[in-house]
ZAMARGU-4260 file (C-alpha; in steps of 0.2 Angstrom, whole numbers, plus 5000, padded with zeros to 4 digits):
<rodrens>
0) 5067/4976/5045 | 5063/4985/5061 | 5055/4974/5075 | 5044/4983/5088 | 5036/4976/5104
5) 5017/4980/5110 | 5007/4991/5101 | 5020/4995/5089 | 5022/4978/5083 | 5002/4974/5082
10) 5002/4991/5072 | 5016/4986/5061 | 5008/4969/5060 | 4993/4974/5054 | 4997/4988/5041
15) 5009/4972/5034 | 4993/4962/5030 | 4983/4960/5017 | 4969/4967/5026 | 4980/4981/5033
20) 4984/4985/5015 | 4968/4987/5008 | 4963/5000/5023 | 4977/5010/5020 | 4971/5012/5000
25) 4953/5012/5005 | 4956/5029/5017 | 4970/5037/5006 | 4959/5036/4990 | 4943/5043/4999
30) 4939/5061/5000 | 4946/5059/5019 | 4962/5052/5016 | 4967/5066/5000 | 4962/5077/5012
35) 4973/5072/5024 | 4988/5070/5010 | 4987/5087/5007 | 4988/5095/5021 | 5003/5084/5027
40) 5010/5087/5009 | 5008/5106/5014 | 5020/5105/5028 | 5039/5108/5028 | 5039/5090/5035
45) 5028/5082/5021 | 5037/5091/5005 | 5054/5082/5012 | 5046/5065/5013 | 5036/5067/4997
50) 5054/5070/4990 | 5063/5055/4998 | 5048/5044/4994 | 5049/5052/4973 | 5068/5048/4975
55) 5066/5027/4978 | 5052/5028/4967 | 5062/5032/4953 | 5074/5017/4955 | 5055/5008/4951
60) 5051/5017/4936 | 5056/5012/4918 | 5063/5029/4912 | 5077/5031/4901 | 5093/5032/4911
65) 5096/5051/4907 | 5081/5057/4909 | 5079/5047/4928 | 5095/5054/4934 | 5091/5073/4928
70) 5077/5069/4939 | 5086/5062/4953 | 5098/5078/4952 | 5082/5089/4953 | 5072/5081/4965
75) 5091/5079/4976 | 5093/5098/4974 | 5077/5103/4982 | 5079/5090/4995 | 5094/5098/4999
80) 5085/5115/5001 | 5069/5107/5014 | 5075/5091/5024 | 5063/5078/5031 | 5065/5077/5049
85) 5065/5059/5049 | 5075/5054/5036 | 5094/5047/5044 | 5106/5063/5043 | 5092/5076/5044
90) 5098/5089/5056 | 5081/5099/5061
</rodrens>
């Protein structure tokens, strides 16, 4: 776990709360927050974290083991092709 100081932490803090939480479903389900999804998904940026994110979502999933590591490979390849600039070992 990463520990921040100031702002960061109280911002850490509070999105780790039950209260925080709820917020962050509240505004990604509304009209706003799809929105917002979208047009970060649009970006170079947001298609590599959607990918990292699909990646550990699959370790979470009950799929048969084939077909979750044919999708692993896929969803690897095209990561491959479009890094995320914050994911460790990204070199935009």
């Amino acid at each position: 776990m990463v520990h921040s100081s100031g702002i960061q932490g109280l911002i850490a803090g509070y999105i780790a709360s039950p209260q925080g939480r709820q917020m962050i479903k509240n505004f990604l389900s509304s009209p706003e927050g799809q929105e917002a999804i979208n047009a970060y998904l649009a970006t170079p940026e947001g298609q590599g974290m959607a990918n990292l994110l699909l990646i550990k979502a699959l370790d979470n999933l009950r799929l048969p083991g084939p077909l979750k590591e044919e999708i692993r490979a896929a969803l690897e390849r095209e990561g491959n092709q479009s890094h995320c600039p914050d994911e460790p070992g990204s070199s935009r």
